[in-house]
N, C-alpha and C positions, 0 to 999 in steps of 0.2 A: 689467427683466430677465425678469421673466416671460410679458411678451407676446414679447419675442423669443426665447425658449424655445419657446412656442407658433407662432409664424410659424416656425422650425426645423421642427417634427414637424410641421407643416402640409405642408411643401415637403416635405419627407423622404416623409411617408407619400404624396402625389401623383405623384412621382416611382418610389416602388415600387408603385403600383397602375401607373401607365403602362408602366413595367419586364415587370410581371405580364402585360398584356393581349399585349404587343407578343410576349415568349415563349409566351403559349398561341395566339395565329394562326402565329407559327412550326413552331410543333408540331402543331397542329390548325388546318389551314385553313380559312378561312370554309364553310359551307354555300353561301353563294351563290357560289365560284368555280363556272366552268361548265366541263363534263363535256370529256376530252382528244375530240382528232378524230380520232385513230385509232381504228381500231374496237378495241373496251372487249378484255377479257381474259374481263369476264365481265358479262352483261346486268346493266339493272338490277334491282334485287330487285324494285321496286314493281312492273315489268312484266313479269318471268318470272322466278319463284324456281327456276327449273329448272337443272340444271346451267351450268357455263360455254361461253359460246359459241367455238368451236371453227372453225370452218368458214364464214366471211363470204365471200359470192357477190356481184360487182357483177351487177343483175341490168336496170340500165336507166340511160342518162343522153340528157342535151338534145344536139341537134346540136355545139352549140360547148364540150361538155364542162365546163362552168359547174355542171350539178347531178346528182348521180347517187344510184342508192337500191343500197344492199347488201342483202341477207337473210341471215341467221344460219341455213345449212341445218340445222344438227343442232334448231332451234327448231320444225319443221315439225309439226302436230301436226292431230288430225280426223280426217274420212272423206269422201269424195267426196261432195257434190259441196264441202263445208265445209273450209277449213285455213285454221290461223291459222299468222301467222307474225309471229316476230318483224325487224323492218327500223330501218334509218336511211338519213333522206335526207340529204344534204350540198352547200351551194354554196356556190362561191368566189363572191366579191363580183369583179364585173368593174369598179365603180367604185370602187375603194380607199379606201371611205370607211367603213368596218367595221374592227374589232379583228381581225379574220376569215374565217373559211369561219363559216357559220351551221351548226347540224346540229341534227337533229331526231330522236328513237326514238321508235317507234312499235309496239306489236300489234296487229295488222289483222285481222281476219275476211275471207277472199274467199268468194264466192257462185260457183263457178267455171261453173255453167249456165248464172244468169243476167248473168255478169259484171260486179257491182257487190259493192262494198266496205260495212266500217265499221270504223273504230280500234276501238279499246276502250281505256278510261278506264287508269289506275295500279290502280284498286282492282276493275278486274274488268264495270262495267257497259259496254255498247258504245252507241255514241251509238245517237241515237233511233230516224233516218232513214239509208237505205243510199246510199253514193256511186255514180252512173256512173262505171265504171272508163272507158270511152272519153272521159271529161271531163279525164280524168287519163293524160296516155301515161306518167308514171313510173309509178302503179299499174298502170295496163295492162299495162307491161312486166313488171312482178312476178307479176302475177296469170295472165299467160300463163307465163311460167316455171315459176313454181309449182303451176300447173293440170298444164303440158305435164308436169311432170316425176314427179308422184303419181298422176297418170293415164297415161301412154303404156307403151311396150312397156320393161318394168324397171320398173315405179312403185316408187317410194321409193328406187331407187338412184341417190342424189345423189353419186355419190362421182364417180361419170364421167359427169358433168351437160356437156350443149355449151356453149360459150361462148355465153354472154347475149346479148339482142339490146343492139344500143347503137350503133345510129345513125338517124337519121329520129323522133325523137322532140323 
């Protein structure tokens, strides 16, 4: 009698730990789902505790429209020839053998003189070594947008920004 008493609260208490786990991922989603592909409501914290982004600009994509990079204009931040911004790239998977569009956020440094890049890390450091931005035409594309637009006649008025370059890349 008493081992099947035992084997009871055995199952019973397995049963409400599995109960347990399945309502707190209901309630609280895992950490590792991955981030929506709309562009966010509000950056992430690790990469800019700055206000919410507001104002996402497609500022580049590939000929066949497969991958393209937005910028978060209200992100734009520096001085000439330096602005960081924050961006995400996004691509559809042309061979349907993904869950998805892939998407990636990033904070960039541009060098707009000498037109070369660097991300910068979640916690602030920027890699070691500066990218060629013409090694990169979705950077390129960003980093001339972003150059063209905090430097030319109106600097910093993104608000009546031209439409982005996006095609030939």
């Amino acid at each position: 009698m008493i081992e099947q008493t035992v084997s009871i609260a055995c199952w019973l208490a397995g049963w409400l730990f599995s109960a347990g786990l399945i309502l707190s991922w209901a309630i609280a989603p895992p950490v590792w789902r991955s981030p929506p592909l709309a562009p966010p409501s509000a950056p992430s914290a690790l990469l800019n505790p700055e206000p919410a982004a507001e104002n996402w600009q497609l500022t580049g994509q590939t000929a066949n429209g497969l991958a393209r990079q937005y910028v978060d204009l209200n992100s734009i931040t520096g001085s000439a020839p330096f602005w960081t911004v924050h961006s995400y790239f996004i691509e559809q998977r042309a061979d349907g053998q993904a869950d998805g569009p892939i998407r990636a956020d990033y904070l960039t440094l541009y060098d707009c003189d000498r037109q070369r890049y660097k991300d910068i890390a979640p916690d602030g450091t920027a890699a070691p070594t500066w990218g060629d931005a013409a090694a990169d035409p979705l950077n390129q594309a960003t980093m001339d947008y972003v150059c063209g637009q905090m430097s030319g006649p109106g600097a910093g008025n993104l608000a009546d920004a031209p439409a982005p370059l996006d095609e030939g890349l």
